[in-house]
C-alpha positions, 0 to 999 in steps of 0.5 A, a space after each residue: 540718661 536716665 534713673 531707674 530701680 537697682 537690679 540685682 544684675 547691676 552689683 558688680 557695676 555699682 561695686 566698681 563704682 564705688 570703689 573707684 569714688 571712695 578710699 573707704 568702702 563696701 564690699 559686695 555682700 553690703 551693697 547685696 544686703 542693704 538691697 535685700 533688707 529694702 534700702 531705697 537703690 536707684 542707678 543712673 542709665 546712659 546707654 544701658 551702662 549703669 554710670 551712678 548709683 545712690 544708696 538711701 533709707 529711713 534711719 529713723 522715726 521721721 528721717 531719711 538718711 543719704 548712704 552712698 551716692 557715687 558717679 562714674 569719674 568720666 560721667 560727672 559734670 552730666 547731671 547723674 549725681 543732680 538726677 540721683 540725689 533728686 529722686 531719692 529726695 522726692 521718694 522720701 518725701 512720699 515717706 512723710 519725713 522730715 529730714 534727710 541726713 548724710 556723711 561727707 568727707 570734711 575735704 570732699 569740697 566738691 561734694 559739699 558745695 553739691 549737697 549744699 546746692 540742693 540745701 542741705 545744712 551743715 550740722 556738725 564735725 564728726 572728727 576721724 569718722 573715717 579709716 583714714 583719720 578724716 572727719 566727716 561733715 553731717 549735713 541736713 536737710 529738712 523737707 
């Protein structure tokens, strides 16, 4: 398995992932702008199959922001999700920021104990984030 730069060639992939992971999501032309306006795009490769993918950018002065991060359902538990997340924290690093930021679904307890794994810190609740009614936790993590 390996990450690697986004391709465009890799849309309908990464789309199918991302609506297979998540009730709330993107339509194609999103994934399509956030690539052409230069959000940081990296995929997880096994075998030439694109299997994960994460989303990520410089939301402000001094902080990066985790967009989306989704794994196939029959490739997690293989360390694509650790991959992912790992390089697009060492390539904000390079950016000289000093904290990465994101939204989790205040019942995805899989996904929070992930992110906590790499010490990210719960910042607050923000109540019916999404279309479903469900809050989201923001999380941190200062670099």
């Amino acid at each position: 398995m390996r990450v690697r730069e986004f391709v465009p060639n890799d849309l309908r992939r990464v789309h199918f992932i991302h609506e297979t992971s998540f009730d709330q999501s993107y339509g194609l032309a999103i994934f399509r702008k956030l690539y052409d306006i230069g959000a940081g795009f990296l995929v997880a490769e096994d075998n030439g199959l694109v299997v994960g993918y994460i989303l990520f950018w410089i939301k402000e002065e001094n902080v990066g922001h985790i967009i989306s991060i989704a794994v196939d359902e029959k490739y997690r538990c293989l360390k694509a999700g650790t991959m992912l997340l790992s390089r697009a924290i060492s390539t904000l690093k390079i950016c000289k920021l000093n904290k990465i930021t994101l939204e989790v679904n205040e019942n995805n307890k899989i996904a929070i104990n992930f992110y906590k794994k790499f010490n990210f810190q719960v910042d607050r609740l923000v109540p019916k984030y999404y279309d479903n009614g469900d809050g989201a936790i923001v999380m941190y993590l200062d670099i």
